[in-house]
C-alpha positions as CSV (number, residue, x, y, z in Angstrom):
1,X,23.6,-46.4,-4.6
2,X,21.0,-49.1,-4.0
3,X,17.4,-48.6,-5.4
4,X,15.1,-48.1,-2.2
5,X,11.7,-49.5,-2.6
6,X,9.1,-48.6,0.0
7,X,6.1,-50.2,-1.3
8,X,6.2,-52.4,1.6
9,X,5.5,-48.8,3.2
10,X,2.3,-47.4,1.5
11,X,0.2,-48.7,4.2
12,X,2.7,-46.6,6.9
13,X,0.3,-43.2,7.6
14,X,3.7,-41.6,6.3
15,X,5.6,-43.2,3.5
16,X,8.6,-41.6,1.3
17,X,10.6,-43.0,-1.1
18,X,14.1,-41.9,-2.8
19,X,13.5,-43.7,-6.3
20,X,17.6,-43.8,-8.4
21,X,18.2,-44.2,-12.1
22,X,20.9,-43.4,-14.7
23,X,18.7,-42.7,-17.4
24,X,19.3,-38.9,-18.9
25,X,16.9,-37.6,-22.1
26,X,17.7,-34.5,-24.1
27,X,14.9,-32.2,-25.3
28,X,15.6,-29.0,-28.2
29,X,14.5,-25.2,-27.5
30,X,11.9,-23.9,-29.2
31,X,10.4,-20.4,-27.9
32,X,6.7,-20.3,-27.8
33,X,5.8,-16.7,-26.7
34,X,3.5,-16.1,-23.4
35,X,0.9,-13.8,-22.5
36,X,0.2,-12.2,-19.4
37,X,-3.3,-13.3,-19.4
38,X,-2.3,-17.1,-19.7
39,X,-0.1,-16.3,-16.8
40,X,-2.7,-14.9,-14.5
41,X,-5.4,-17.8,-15.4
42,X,-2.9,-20.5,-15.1
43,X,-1.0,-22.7,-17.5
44,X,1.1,-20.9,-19.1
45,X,0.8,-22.7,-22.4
46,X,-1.1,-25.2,-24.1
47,X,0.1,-28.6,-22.5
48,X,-2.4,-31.5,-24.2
49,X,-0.5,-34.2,-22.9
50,X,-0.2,-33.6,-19.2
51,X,-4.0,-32.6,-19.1
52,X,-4.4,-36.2,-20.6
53,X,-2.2,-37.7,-18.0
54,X,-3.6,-36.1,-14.9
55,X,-7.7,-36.4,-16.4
56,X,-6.6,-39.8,-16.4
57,X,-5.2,-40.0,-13.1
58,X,-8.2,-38.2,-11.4
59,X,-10.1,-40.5,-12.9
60,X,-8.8,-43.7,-12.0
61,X,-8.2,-42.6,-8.2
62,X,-11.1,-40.0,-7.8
63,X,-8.9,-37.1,-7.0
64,X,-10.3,-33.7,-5.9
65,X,-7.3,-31.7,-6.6
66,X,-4.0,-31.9,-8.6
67,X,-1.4,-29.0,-9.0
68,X,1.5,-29.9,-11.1
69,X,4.8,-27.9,-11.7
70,X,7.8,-28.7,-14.7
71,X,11.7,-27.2,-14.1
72,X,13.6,-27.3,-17.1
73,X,17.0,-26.3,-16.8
74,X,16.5,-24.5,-13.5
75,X,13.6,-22.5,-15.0
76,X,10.0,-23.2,-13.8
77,X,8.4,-23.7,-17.6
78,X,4.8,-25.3,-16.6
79,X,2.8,-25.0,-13.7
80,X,-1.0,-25.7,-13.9
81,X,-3.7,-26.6,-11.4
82,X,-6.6,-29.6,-11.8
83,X,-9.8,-29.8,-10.0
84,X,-10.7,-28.4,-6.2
85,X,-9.0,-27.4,-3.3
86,X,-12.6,-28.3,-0.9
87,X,-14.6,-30.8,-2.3
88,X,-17.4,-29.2,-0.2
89,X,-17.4,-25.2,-1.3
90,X,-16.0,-27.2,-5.1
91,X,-13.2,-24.0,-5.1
92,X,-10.7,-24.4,-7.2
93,X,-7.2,-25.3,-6.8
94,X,-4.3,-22.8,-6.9
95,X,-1.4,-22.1,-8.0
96,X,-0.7,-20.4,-4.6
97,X,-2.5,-23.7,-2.6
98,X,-0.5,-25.1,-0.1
99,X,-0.4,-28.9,0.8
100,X,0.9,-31.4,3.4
101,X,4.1,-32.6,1.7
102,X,4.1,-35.3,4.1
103,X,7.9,-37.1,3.7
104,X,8.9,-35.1,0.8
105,X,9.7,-33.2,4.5
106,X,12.7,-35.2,4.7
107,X,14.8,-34.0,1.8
108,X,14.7,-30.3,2.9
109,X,15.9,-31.6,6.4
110,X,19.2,-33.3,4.4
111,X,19.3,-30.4,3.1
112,X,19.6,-28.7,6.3
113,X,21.7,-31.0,7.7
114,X,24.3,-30.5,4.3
115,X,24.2,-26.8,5.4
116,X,25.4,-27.8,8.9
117,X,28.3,-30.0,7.4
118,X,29.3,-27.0,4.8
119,X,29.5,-24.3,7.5
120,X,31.9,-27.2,9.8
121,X,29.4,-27.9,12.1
122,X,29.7,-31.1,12.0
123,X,30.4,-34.4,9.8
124,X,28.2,-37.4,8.2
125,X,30.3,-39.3,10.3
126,X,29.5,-37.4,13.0
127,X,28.3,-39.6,16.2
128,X,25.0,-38.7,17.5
129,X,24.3,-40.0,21.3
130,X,26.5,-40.7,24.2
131,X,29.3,-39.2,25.9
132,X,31.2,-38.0,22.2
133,X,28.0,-37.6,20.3
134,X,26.2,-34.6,19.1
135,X,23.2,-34.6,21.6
136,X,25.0,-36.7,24.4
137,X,22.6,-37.8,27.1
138,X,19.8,-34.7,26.0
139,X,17.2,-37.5,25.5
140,X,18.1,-40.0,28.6
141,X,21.2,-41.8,28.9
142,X,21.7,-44.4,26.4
143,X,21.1,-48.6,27.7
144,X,24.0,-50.2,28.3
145,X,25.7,-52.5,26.2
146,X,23.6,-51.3,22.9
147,X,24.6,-49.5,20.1
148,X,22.6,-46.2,20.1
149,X,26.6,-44.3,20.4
150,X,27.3,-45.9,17.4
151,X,24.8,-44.0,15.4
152,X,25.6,-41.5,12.9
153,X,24.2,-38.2,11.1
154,X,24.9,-40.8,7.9
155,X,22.9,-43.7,9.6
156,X,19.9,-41.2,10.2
157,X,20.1,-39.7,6.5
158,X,20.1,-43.5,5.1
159,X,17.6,-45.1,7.6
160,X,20.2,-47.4,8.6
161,X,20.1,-46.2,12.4
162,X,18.7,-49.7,13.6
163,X,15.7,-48.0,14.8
164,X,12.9,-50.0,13.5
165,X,8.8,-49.7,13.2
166,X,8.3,-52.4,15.5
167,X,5.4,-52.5,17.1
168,X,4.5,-49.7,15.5
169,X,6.3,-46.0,14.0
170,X,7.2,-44.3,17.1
171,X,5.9,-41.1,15.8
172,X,2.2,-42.4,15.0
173,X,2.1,-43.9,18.8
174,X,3.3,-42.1,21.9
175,X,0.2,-39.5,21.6
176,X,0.4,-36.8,23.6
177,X,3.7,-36.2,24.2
178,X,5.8,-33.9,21.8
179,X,8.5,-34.8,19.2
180,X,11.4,-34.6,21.8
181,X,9.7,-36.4,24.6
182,X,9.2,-39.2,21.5
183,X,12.9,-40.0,21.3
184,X,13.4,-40.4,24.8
185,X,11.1,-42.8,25.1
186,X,12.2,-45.0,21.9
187,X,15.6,-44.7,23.4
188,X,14.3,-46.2,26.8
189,X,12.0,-48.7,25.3
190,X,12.9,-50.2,22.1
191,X,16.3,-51.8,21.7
192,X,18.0,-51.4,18.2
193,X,16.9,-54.3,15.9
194,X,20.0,-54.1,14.2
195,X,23.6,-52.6,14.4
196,X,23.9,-49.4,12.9
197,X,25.0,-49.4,9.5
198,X,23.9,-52.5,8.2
199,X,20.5,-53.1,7.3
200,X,17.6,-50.0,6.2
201,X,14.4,-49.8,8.2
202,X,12.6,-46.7,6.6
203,X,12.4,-44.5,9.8
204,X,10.6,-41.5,10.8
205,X,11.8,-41.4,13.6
206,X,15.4,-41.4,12.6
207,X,14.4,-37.9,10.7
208,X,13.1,-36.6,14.2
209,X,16.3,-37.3,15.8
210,X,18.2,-35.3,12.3
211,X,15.7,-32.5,13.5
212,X,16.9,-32.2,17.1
213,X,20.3,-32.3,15.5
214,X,19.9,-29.8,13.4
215,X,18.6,-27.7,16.5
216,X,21.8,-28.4,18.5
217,X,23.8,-28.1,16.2
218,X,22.4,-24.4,15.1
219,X,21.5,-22.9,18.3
220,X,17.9,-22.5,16.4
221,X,14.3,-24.0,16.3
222,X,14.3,-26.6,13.5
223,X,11.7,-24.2,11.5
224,X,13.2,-21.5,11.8
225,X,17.3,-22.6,10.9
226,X,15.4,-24.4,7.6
227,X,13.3,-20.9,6.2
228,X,16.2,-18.9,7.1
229,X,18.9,-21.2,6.0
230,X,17.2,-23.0,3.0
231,X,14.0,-21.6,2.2
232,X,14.8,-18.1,1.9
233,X,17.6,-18.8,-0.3
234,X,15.7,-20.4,-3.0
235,X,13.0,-17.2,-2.5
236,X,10.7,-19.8,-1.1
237,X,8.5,-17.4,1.6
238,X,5.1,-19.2,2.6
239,X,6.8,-22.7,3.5
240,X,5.9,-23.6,6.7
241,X,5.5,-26.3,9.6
242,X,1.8,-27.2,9.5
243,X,-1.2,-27.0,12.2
244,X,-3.2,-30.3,13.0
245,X,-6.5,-29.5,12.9
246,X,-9.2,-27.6,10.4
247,X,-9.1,-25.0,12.3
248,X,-5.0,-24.5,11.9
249,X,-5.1,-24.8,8.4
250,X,-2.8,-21.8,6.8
251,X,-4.5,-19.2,4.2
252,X,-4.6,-21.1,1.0
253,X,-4.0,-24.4,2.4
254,X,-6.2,-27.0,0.8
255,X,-8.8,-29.2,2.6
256,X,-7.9,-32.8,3.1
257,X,-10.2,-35.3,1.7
258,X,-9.8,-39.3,2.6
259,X,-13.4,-40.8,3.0
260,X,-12.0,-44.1,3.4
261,X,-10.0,-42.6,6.2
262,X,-12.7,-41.2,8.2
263,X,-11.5,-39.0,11.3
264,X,-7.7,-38.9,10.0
265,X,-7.1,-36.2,7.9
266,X,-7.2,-33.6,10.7
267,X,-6.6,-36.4,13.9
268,X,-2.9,-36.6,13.6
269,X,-0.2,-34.5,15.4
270,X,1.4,-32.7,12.1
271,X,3.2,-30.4,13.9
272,X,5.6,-32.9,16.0
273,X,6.2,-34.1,12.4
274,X,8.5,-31.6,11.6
275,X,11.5,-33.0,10.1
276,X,10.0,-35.9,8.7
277,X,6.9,-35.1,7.1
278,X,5.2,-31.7,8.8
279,X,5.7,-28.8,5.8
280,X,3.1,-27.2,3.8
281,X,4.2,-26.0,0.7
282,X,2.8,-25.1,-2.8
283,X,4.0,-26.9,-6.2
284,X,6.3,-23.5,-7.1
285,X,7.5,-23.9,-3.7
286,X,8.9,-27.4,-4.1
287,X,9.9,-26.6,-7.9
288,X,12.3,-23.5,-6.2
289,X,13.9,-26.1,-3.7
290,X,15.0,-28.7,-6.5
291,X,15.9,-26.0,-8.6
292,X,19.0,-25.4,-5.6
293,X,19.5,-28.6,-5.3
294,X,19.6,-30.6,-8.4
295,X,23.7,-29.9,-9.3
296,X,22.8,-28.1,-13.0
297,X,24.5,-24.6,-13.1
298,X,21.9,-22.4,-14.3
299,X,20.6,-21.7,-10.5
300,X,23.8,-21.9,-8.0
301,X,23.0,-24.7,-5.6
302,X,22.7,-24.3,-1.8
303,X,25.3,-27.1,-1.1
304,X,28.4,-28.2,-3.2
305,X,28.2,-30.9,-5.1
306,X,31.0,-32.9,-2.9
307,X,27.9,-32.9,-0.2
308,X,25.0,-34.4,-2.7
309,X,27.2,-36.4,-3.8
310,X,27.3,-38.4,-0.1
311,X,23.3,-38.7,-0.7
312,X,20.7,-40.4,-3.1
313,X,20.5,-36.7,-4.2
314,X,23.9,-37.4,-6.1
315,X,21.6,-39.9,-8.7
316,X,20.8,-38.6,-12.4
317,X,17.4,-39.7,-11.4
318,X,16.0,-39.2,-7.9
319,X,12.6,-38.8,-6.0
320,X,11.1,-38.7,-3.1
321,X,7.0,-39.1,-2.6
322,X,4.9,-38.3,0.8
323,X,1.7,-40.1,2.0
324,X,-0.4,-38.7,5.1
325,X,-4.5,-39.1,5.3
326,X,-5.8,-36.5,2.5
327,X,-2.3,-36.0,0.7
328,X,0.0,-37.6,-2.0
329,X,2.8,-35.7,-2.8
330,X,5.6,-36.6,-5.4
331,X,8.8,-35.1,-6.5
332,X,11.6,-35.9,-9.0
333,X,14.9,-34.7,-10.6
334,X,13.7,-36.7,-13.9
335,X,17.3,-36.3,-15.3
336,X,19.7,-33.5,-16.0
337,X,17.1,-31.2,-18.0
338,X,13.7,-32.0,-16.3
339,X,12.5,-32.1,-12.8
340,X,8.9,-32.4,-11.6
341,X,6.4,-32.0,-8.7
342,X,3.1,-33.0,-8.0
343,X,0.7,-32.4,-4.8
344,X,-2.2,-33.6,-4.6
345,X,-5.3,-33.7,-1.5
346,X,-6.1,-37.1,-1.3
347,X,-4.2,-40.3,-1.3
348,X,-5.3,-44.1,-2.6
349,X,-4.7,-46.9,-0.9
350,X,-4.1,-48.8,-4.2
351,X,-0.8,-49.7,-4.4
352,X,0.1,-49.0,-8.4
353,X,-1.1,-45.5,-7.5
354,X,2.4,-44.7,-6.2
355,X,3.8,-45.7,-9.6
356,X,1.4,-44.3,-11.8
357,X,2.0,-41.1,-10.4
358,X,5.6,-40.5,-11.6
359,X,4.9,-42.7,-14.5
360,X,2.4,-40.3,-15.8
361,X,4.9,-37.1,-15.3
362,X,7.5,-38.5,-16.8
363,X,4.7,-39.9,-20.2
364,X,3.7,-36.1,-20.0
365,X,6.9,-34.8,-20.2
366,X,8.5,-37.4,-23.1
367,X,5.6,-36.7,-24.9
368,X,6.9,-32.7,-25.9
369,X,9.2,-31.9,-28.1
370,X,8.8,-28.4,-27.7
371,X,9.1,-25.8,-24.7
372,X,8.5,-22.7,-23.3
373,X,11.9,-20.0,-23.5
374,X,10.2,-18.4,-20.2
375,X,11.3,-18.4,-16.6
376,X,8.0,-18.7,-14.4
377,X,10.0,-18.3,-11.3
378,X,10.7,-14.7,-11.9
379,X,6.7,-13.8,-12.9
380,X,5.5,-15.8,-10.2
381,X,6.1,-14.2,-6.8
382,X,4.4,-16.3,-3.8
């Protein structure tokens, strides 16, 4: 599969990225021995080199809060927390903080979708407007002599729908009107810019669409088919669809900070971004989804390998990052022993930030040649 770049995206209010490589490192057991006080105060070990990594990172980009999280062979080894949660009250972060995730929204929705095609729901192939698609004329009947029939739940997945950011992302303009009442517009204003199938524009909106899909499709409100159908599995509780302003913010859900971005953090409609960058989640959280996900046979994966296999997801090495006002989010299958998440509360508009981030996981984790023989996943209980 081709290697996506979206740095052309990082100024986009949501950006996401699906990063391939073929490189695979191995790594020897050795047992260090835990105790229940480490547990309950944080890192569960002594970890010198990611502290390094992430002081340095905070530094550089002047980051309130960092909460990191290491899978090794399906079990959650490391998770540790950096810095504050409010940069007003200076509380600390959590290990039980919740954050915008922003686009890292969009590989739980494959996911979703790869539960659909399991159960024979439907196909990748399978059209998505128009007389033999999945949601027909729902949205307005299609213009004449384009090619929104010849979409596919595969041309959605790969942003290769045709549907481009031009003027703007559909799902930053339109205010006011919800994430349904988005497509139908889009569909009645803004012709394809390509044939589907042949060229990728990274597309939010295209992510929407997979959400009303998944909706149809299931009989189900997008939230609820994913907790039920994906969340729950993994034992993943508090993950939710998030709330827009201060005042919606969850229990344990950190406070956005983006000076630079004055008024933006809590002016955008998060909620109609469900599909395509509206979860909250904590660093465990994420850590439990890739664990069912990441085709290594310690943890039984939520979809058979045949299905990952038609996604970037089917890559020794894959990520996916998010970007929204007051939150950078990252996370990676680093190969087939180590995966990796990072969420953090602010974002920079510095472009090497969104390879530094990765860059210094990845340092962190080369660095060790020893680890943990402990399961955090089955201490941990949020």
């Amino acid at each position: 599969m081709k290697r996506i770049s979206l740095l052309l995206l990082l100024l986009s209010f949501v950006c996401g990225n699906a990063f391939l490589s073929g490189k695979t490192n191995k790594r020897r057991t050795v047992k260090i021995h835990t105790s229940a006080k480490a547990l309950r105060e944080g890192a569960p070990f002594d970890f010198p080199e990611m502290d390094e990594q992430i002081r340095s990172l905070r530094l550089k980009y002047d980051l309130p809060g960092v909460t990191v999280a290491v899978v090794r062979n399906d079990k959650l080894v490391y998770i540790n927390c950096y810095g504050v949660e409010d940069v007003k009250t200076q509380s600390p972060v959590k290990n039980t903080g919740l954050f915008r995730i922003a686009s890292i929204s969009k590989p739980v929705t494959v996911v979703a979708v790869l539960r659909l095609i399991q159960s024979g729901k439907l196909s990748m192939d399978s059209r998505v407007f128009g007389k033999e698609g999945l949601l027909k004329d729902d949205f307005g009947v299609i213009p004449e002599n384009s090619d929104w029939n010849k979409i596919t739940v595969r041309h959605l997945i790969e942003h290769k729908s045709g549907i481009q950011n031009v003027p703007d992302d559909p799902m930053f303009s339109y205010k006011g009107l919800n994430n349904r009442e988005v497509i139908a517009r889009v569909i009645a204003e803004r012709p394809l810019a390509t044939e589907p199938g042949t060229h990728y524009y990274y597309s939010n909106t295209g992510y929407n669409i997979l959400g009303r899909i998944i909706e149809k499709v299931s009989g189900m409100e997008y939230e609820s088919y994913v907790r039920e159908n994906v969340l729950y599995p993994c034992g993943i509780k508090r993950m939710r669809t998030g709330g827009n302003t201060q005042e919606e913010r969850y229990p344990d859900e950190v406070v956005y900070e983006q000076p630079d971005e004055p008024g933006w953090t809590y002016g955008m409609d998060v909620s109609r971004m469900d599909s395509h960058g509206g979860w909250i989640a904590s660093a465990t959280d994420l850590a439990r989804f890739i664990a069912h996900i990441d085709r290594t046979a310690t943890v039984p994966d939520l979809v058979d390998t045949t299905l990952t296999a038609l996604t970037y997801m089917n890559n020794t090495r894959w990520n996916h990052s998010g970007s929204l006002p007051g939150t950078a989010t990252f996370m990676e299958r680093m190969d087939d022993t180590f995966s990796f998440v990072i969420l953090i509360n602010k974002r920079s508009a510095d472009r090497n930030f969104w390879s530094d981030i990765p860059t210094a996981l990845r340092t962190a984790i080369t660095a060790r040649n020893s680890w943990p023989d402990i399961d955090l996943f089955g201490k941990i209980k949020w």
